[in-house]
N, CA, C and O atoms as a CHARMM CRD file, in Angstrom:
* protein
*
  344
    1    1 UNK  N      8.73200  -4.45000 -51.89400 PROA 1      0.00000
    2    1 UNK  CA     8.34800  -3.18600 -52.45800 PROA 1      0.00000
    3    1 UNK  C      7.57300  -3.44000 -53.73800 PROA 1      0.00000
    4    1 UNK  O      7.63200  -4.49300 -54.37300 PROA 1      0.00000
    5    2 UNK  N      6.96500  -2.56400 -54.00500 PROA 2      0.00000
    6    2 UNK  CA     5.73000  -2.88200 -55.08500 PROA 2      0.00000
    7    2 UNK  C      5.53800  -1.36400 -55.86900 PROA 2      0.00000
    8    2 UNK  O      4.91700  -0.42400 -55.37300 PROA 2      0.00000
    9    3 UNK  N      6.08100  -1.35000 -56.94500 PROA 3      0.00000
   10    3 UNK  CA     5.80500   0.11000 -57.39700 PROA 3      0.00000
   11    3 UNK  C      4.66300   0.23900 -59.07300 PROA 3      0.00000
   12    3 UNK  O      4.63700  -0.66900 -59.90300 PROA 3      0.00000
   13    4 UNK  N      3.91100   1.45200 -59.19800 PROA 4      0.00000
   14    4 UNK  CA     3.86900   1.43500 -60.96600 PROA 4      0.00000
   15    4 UNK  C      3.72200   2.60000 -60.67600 PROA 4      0.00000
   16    4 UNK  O      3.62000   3.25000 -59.63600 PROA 4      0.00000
   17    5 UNK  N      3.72600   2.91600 -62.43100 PROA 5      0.00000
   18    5 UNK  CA     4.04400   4.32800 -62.66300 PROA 5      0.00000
   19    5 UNK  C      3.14200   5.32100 -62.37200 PROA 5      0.00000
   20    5 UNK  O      1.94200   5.18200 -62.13800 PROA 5      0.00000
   21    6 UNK  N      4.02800   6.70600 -62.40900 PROA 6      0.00000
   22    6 UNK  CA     3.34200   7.54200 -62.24100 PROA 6      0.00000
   23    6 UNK  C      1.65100   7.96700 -62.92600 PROA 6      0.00000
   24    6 UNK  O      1.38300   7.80400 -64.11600 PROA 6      0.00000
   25    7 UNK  N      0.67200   8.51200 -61.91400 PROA 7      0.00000
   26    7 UNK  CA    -0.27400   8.63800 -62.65200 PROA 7      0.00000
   27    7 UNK  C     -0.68600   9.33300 -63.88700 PROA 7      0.00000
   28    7 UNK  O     -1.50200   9.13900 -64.78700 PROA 7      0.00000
   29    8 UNK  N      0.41600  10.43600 -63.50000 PROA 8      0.00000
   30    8 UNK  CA     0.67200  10.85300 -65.47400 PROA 8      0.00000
   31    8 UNK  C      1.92800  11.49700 -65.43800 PROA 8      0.00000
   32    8 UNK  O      2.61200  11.77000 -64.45100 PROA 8      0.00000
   33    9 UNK  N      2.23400  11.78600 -67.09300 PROA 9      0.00000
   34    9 UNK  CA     3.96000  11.71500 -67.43400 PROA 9      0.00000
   35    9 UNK  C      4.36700  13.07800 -66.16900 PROA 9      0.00000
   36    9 UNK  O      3.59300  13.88800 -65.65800 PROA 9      0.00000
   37   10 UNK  N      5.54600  12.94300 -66.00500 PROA 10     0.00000
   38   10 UNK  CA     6.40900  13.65500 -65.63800 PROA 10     0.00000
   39   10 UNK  C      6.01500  13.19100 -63.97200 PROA 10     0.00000
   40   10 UNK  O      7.14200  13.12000 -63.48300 PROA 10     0.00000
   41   11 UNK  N      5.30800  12.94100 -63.17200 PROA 11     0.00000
   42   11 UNK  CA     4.91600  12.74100 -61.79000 PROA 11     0.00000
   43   11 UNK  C      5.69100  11.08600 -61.33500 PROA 11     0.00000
   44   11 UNK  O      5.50200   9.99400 -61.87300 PROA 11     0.00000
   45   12 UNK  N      6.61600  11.45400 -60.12400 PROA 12     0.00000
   46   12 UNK  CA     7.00900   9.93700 -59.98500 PROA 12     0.00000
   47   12 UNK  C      6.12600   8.71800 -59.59400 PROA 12     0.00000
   48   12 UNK  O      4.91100   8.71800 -59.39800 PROA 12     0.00000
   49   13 UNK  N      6.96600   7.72200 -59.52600 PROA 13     0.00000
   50   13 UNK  CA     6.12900   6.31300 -59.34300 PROA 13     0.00000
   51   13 UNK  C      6.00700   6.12700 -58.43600 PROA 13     0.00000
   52   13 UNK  O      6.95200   6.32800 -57.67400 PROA 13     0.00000
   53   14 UNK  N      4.53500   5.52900 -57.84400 PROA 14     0.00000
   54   14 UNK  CA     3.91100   5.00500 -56.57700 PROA 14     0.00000
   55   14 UNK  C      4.52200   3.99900 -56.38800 PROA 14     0.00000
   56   14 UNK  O      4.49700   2.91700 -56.97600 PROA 14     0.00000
   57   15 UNK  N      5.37300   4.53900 -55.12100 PROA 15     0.00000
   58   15 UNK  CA     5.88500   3.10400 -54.61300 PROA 15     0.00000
   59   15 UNK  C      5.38100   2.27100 -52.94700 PROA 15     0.00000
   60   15 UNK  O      5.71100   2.77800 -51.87500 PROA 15     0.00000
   61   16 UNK  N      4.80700   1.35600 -53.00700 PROA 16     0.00000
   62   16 UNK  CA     4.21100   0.50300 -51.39200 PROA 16     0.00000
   63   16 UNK  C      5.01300  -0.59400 -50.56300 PROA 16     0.00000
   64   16 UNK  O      4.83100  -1.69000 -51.09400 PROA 16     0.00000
   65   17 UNK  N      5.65300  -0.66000 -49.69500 PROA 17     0.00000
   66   17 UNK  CA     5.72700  -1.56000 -48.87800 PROA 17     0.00000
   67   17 UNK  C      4.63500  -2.58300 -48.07100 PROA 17     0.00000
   68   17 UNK  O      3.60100  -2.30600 -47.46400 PROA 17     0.00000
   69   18 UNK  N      5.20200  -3.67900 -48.28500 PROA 18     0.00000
   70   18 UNK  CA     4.35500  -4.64800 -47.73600 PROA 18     0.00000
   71   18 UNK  C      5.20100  -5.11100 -46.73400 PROA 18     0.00000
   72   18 UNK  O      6.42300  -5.15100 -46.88000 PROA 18     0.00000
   73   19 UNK  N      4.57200  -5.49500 -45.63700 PROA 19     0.00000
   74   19 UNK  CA     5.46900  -5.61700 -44.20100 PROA 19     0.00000
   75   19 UNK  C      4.95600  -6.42700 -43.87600 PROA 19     0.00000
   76   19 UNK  O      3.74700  -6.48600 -44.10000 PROA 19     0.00000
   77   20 UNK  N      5.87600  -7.86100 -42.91500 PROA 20     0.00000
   78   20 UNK  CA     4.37600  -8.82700 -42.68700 PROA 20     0.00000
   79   20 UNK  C      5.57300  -8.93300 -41.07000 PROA 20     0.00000
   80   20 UNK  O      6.62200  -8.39500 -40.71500 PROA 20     0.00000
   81   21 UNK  N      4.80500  -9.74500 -40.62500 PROA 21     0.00000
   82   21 UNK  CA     5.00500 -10.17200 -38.78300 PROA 21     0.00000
   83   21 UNK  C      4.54600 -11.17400 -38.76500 PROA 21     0.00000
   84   21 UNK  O      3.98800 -11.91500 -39.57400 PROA 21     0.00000
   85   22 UNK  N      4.93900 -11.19700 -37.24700 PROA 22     0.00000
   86   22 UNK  CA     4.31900 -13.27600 -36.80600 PROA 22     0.00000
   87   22 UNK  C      4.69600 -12.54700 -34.96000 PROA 22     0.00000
   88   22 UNK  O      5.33500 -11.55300 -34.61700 PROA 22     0.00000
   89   23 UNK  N      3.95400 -13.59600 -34.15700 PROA 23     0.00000
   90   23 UNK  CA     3.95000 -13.41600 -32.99600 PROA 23     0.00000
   91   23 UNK  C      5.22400 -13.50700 -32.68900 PROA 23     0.00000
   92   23 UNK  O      5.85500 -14.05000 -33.59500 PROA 23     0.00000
   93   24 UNK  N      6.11500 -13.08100 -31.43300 PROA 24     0.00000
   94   24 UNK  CA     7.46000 -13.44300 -30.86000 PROA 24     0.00000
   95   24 UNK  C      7.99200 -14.93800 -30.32200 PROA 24     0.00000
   96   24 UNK  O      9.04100 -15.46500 -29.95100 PROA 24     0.00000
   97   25 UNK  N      6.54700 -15.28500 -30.52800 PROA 25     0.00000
   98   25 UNK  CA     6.50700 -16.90500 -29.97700 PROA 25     0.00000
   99   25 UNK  C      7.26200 -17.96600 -31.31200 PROA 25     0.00000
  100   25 UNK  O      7.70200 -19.11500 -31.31600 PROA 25     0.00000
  101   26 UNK  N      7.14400 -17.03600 -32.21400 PROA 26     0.00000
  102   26 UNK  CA     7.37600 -18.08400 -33.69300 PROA 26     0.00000
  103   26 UNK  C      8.50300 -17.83300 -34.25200 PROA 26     0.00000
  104   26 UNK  O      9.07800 -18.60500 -35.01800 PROA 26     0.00000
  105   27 UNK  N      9.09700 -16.18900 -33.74100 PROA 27     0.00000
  106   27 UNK  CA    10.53900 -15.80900 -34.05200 PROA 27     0.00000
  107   27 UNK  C     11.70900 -16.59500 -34.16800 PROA 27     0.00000
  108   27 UNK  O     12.62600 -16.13300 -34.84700 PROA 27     0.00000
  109   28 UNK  N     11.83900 -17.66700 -33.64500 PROA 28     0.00000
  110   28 UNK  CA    13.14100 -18.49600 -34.08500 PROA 28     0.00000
  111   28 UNK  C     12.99400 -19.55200 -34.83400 PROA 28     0.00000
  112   28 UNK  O     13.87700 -20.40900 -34.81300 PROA 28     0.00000
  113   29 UNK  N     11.89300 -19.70600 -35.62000 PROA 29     0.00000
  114   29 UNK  CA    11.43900 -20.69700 -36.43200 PROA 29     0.00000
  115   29 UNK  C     12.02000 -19.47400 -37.84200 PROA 29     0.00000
  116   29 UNK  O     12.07100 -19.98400 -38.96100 PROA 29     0.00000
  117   30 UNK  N     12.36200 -18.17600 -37.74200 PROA 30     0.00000
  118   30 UNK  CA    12.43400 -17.63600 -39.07300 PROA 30     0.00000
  119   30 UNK  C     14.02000 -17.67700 -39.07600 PROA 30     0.00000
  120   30 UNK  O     14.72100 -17.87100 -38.08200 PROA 30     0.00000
  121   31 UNK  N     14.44800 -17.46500 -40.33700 PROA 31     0.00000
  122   31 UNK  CA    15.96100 -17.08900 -40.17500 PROA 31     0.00000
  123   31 UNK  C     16.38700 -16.21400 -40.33900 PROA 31     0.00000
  124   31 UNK  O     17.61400 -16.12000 -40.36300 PROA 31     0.00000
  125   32 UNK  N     15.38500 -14.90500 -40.57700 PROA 32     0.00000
  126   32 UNK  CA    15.77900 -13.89100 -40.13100 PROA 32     0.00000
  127   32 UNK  C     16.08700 -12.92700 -38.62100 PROA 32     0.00000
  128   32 UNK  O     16.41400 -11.76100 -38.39700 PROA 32     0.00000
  129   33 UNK  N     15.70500 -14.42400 -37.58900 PROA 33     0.00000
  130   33 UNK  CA    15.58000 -13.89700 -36.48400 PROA 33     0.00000
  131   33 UNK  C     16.97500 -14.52000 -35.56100 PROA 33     0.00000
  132   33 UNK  O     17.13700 -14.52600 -34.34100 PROA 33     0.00000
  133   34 UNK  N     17.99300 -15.09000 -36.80400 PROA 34     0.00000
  134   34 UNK  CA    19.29700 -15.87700 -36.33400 PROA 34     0.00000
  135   34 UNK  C     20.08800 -14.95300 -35.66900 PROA 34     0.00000
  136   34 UNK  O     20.35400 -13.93300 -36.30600 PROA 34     0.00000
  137   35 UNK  N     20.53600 -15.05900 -34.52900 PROA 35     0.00000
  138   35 UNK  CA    21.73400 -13.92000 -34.04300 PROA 35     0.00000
  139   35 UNK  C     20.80300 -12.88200 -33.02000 PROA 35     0.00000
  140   35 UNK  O     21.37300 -12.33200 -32.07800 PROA 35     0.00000
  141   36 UNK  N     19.42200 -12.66800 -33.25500 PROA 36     0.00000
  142   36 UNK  CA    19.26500 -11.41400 -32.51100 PROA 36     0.00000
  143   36 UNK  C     18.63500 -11.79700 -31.13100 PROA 36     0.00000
  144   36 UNK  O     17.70800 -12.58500 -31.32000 PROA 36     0.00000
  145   37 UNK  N     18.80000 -11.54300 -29.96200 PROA 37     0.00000
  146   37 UNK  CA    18.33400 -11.08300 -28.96200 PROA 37     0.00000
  147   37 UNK  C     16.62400 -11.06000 -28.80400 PROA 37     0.00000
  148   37 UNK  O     16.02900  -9.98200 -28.80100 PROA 37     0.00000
  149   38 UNK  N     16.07000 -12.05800 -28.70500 PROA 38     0.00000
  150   38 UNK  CA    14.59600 -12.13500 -28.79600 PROA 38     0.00000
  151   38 UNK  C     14.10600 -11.48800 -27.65900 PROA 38     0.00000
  152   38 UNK  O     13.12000 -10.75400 -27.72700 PROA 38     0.00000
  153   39 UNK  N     14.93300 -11.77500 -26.23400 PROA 39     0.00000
  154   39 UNK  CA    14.02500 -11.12700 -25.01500 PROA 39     0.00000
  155   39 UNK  C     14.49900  -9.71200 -24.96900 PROA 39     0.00000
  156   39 UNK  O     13.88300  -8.91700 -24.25900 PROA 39     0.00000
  157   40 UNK  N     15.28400  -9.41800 -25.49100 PROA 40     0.00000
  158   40 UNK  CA    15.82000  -7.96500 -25.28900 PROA 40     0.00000
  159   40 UNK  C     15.17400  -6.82200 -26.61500 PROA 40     0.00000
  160   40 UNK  O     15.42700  -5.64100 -26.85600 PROA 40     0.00000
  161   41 UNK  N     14.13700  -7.95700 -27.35900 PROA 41     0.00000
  162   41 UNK  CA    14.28100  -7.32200 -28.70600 PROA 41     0.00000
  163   41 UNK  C     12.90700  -6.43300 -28.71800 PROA 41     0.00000
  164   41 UNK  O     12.74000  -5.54800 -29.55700 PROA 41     0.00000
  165   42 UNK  N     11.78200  -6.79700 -27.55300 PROA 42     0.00000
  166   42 UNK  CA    10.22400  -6.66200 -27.93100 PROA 42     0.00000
  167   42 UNK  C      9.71000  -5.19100 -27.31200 PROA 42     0.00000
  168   42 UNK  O      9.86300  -4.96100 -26.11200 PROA 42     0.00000
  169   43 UNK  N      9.16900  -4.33400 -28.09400 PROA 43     0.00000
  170   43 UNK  CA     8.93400  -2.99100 -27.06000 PROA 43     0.00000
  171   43 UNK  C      7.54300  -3.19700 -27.32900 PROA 43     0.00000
  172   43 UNK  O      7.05500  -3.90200 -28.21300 PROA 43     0.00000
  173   44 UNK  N      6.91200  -2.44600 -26.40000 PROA 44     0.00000
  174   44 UNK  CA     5.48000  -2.68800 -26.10600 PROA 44     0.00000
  175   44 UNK  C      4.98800  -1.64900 -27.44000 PROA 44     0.00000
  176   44 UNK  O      5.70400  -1.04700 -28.24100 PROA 44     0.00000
  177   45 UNK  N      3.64300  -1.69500 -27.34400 PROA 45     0.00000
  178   45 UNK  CA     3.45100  -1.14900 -28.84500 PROA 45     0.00000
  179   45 UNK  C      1.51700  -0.87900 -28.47900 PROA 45     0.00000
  180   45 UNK  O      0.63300  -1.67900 -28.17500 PROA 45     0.00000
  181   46 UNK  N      1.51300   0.59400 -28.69700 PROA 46     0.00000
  182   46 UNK  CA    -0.40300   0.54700 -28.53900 PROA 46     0.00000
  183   46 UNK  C     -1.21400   0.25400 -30.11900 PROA 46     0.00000
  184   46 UNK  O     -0.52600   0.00500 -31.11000 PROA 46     0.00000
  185   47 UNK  N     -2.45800   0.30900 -30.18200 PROA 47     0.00000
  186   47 UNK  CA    -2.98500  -0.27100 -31.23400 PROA 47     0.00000
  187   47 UNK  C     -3.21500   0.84100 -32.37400 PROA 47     0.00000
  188   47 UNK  O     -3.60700   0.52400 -33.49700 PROA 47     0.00000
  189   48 UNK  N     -2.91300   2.30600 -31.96200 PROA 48     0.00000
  190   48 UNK  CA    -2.65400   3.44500 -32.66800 PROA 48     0.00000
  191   48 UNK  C     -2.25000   4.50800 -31.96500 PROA 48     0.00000
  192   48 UNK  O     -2.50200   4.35000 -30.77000 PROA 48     0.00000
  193   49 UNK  N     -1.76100   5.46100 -32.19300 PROA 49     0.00000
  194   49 UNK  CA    -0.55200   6.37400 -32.01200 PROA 49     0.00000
  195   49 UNK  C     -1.44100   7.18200 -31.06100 PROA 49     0.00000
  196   49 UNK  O     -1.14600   7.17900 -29.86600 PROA 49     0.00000
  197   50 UNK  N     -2.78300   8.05600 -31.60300 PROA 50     0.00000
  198   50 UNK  CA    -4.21700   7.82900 -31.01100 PROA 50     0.00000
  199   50 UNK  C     -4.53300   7.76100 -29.70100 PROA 50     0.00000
  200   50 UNK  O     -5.21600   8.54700 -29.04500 PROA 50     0.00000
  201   51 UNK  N     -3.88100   6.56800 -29.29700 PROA 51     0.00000
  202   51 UNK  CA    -4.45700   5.56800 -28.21700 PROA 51     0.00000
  203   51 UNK  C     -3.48500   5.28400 -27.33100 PROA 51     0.00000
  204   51 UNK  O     -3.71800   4.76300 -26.24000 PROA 51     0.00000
  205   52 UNK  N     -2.61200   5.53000 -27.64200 PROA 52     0.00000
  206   52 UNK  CA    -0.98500   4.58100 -26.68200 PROA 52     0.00000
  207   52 UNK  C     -0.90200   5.88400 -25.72100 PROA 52     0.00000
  208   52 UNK  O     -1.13600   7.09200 -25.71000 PROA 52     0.00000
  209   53 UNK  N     -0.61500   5.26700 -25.25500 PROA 53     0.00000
  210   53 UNK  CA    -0.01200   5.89500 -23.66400 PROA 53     0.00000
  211   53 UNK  C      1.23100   6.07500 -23.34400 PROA 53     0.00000
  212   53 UNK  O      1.60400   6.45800 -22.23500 PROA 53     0.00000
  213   54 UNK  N      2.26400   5.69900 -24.69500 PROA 54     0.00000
  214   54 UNK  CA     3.88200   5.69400 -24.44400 PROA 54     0.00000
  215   54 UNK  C      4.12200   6.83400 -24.72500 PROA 54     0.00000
  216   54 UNK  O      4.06400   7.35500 -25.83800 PROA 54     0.00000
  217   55 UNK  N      4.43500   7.33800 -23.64600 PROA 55     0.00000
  218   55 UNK  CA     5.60700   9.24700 -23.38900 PROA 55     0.00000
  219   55 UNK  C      6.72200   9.23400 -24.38000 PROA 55     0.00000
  220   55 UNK  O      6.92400  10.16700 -25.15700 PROA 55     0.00000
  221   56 UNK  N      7.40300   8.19800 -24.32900 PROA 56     0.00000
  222   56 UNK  CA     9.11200   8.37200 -25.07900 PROA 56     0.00000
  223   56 UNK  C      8.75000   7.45500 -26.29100 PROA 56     0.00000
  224   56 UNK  O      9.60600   6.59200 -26.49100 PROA 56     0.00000
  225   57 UNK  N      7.68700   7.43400 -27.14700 PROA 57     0.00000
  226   57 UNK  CA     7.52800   6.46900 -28.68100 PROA 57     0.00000
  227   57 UNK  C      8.38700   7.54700 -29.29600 PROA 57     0.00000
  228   57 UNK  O      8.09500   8.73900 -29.38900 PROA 57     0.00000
  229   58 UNK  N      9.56800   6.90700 -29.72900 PROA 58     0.00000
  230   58 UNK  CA    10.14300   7.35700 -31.31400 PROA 58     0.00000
  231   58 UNK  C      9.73000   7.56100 -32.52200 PROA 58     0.00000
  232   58 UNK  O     10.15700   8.30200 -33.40700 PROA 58     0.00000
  233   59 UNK  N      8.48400   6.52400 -32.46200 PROA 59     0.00000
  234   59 UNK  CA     7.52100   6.18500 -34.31700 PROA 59     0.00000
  235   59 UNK  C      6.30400   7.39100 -33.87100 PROA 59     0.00000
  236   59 UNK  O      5.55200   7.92700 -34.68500 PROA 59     0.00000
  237   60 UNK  N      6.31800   7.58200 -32.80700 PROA 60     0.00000
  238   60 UNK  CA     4.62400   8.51500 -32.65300 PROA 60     0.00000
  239   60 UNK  C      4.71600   9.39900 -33.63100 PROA 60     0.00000
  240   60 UNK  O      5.67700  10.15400 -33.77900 PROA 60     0.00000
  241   61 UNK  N      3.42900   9.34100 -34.56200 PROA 61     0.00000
  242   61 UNK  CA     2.96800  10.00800 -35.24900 PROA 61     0.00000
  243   61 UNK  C      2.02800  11.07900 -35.32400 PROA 61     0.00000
  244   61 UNK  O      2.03200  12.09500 -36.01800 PROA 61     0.00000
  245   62 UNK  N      1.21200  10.64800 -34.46300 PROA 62     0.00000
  246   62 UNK  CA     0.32700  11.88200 -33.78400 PROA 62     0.00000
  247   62 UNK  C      0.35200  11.63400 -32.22800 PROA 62     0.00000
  248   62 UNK  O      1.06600  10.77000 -31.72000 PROA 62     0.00000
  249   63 UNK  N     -0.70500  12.68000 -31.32500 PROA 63     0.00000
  250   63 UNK  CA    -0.58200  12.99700 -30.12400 PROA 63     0.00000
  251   63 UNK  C     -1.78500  12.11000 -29.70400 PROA 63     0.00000
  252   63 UNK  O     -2.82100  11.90800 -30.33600 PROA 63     0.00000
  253   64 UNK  N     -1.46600  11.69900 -28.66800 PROA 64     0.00000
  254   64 UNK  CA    -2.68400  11.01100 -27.88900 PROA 64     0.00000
  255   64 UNK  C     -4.16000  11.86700 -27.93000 PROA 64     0.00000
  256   64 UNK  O     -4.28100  13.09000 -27.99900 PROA 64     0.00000
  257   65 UNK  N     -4.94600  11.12400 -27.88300 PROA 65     0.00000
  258   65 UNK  CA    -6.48200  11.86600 -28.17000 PROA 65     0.00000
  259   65 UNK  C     -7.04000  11.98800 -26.42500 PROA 65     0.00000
  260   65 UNK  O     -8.14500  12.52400 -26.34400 PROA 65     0.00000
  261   66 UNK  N     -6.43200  11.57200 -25.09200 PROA 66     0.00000
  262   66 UNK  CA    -6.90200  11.14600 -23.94100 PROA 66     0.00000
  263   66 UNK  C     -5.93500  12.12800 -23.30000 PROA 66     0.00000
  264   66 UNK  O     -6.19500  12.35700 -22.11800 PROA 66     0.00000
  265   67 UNK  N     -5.08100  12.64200 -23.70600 PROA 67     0.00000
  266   67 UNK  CA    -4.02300  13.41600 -23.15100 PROA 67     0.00000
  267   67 UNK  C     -3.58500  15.22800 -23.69800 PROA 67     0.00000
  268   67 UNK  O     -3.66700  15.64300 -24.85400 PROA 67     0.00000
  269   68 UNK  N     -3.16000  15.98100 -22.55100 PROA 68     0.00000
  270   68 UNK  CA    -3.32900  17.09200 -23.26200 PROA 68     0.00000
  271   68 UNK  C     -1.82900  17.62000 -23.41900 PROA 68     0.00000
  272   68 UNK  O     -1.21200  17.92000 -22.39700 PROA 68     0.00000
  273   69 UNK  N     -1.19200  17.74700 -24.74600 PROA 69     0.00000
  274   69 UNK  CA     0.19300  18.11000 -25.36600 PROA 69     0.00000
  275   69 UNK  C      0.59500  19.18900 -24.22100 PROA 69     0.00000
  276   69 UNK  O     -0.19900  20.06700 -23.88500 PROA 69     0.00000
  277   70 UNK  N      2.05500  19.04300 -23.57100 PROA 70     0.00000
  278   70 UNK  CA     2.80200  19.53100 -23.02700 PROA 70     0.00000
  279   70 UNK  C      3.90600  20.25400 -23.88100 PROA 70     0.00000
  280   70 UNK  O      4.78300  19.56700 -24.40700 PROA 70     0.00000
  281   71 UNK  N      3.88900  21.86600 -24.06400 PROA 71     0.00000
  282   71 UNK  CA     4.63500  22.18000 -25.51400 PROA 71     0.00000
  283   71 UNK  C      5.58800  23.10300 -25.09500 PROA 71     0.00000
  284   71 UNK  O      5.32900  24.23100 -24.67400 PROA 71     0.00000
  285   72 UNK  N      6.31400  22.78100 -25.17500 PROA 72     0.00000
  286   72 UNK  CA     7.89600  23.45700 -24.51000 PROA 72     0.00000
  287   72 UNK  C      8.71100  23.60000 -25.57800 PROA 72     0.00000
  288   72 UNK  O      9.40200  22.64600 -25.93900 PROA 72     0.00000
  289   73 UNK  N      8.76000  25.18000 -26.43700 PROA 73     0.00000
  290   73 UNK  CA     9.86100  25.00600 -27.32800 PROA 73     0.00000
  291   73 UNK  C     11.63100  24.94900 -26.87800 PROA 73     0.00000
  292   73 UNK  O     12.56600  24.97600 -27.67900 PROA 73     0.00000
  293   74 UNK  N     11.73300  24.85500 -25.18400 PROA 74     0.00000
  294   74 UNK  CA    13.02800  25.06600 -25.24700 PROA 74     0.00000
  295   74 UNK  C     13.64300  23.37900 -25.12300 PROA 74     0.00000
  296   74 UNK  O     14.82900  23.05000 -25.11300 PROA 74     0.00000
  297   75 UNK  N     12.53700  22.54800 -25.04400 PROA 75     0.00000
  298   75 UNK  CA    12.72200  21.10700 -24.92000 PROA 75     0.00000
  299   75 UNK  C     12.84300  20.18200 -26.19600 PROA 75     0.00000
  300   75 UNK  O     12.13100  20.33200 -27.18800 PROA 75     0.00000
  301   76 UNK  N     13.89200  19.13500 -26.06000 PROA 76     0.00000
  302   76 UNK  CA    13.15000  18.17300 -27.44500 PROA 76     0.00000
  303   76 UNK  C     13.55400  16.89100 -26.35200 PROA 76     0.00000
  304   76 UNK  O     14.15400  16.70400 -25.29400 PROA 76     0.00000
  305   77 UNK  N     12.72000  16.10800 -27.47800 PROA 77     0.00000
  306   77 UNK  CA    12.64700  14.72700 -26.95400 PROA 77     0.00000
  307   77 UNK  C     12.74400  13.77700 -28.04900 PROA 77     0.00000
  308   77 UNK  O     12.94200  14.11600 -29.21600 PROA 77     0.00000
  309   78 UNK  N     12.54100  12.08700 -27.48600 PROA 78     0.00000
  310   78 UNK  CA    12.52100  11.10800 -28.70200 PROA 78     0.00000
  311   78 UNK  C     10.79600  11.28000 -29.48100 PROA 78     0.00000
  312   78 UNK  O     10.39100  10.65600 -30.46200 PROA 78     0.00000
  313   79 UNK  N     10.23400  12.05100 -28.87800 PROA 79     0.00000
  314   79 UNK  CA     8.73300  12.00700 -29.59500 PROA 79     0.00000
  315   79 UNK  C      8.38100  13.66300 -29.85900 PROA 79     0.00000
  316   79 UNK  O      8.53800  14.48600 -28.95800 PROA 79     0.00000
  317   80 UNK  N      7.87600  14.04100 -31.24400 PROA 80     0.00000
  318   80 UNK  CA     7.75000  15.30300 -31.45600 PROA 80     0.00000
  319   80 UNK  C      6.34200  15.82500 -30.68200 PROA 80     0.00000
  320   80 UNK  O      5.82400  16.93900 -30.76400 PROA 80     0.00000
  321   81 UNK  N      5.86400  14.57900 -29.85100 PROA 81     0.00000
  322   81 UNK  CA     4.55100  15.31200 -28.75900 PROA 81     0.00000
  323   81 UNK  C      4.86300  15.26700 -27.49600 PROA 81     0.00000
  324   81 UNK  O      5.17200  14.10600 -27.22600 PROA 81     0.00000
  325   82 UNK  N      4.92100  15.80100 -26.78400 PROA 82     0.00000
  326   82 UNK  CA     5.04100  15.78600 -25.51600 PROA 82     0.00000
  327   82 UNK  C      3.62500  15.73900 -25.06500 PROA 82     0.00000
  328   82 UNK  O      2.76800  16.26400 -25.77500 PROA 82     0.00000
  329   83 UNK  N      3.24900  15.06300 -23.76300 PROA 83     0.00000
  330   83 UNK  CA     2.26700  15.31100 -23.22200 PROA 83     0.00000
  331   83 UNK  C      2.05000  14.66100 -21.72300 PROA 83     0.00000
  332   83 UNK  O      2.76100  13.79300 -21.21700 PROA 83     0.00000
  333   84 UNK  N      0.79900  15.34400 -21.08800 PROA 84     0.00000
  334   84 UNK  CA     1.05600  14.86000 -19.98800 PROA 84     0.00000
  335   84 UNK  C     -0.13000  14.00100 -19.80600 PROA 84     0.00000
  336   84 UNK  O     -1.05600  13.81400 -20.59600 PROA 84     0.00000
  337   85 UNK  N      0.07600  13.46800 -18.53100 PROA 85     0.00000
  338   85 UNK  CA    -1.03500  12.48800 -18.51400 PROA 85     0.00000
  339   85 UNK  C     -2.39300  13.08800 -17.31300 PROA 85     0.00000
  340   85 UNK  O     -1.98000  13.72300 -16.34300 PROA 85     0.00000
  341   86 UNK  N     -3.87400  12.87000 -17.42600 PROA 86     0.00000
  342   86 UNK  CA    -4.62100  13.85000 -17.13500 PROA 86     0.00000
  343   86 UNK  C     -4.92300  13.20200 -15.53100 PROA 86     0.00000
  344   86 UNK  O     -5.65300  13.80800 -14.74700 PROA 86     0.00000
C-alpha cells in the first residue's frame, strides 16, 4: 500500500495498491503459495470485463460490450450483469 496526503486540508489520503503476479508455472517457487491447492486454485480470467464472456464473474465490473444485458429485477446472481449471449 502506498498512500500521501490529502490534496488539501480536511480531504482524506490517497491511498494505492500495488499488486504483482507471476505465471502459475512459477507458483511454488513463492512461499506464499505453501499449503494451497495450485490445480484447484486457477479460474479463467478475460483481458477486460468489456470483453470476457464469463456469465457467473463475481469481480465483473461492467457488462460485456458483444452481449445484450438480460435484466430481471426478481433475479440476483454472483454478477450484478446478467446477460445473454447473441
Amino acid at each position: 500500500m502506498v498512500s500521501q496526503a490529502g490534496p488539501r486540508w480536511g480531504e482524506p489520503p490517497a491511498i494505492h495498491v500495488v499488486a504483482l503476479g507471476c505465471d502459475i508455472a512459477h507458483a511454488g517457487d513463492l512461499v506464499y503459495a505453501d499449503g494451497l491447492d495450485l490445480e484447484g486454485a486457477t479460474v479463467p480470467i478475460g483481458l477486460s470485463c468489456r470483453l470476457c464472456d464469463r456469465p457467473g464473474c463475481r469481480s465483473r465490473a461492467f457488462p460485456p460490450l458483444e452481449h445484450r444485458l438480460a435484466l430481471d429485477p426478481l433475479t440476483t446472481g454472483a454478477s450484478p450483469y446478467s446477460f445473454t449471449r447473441k
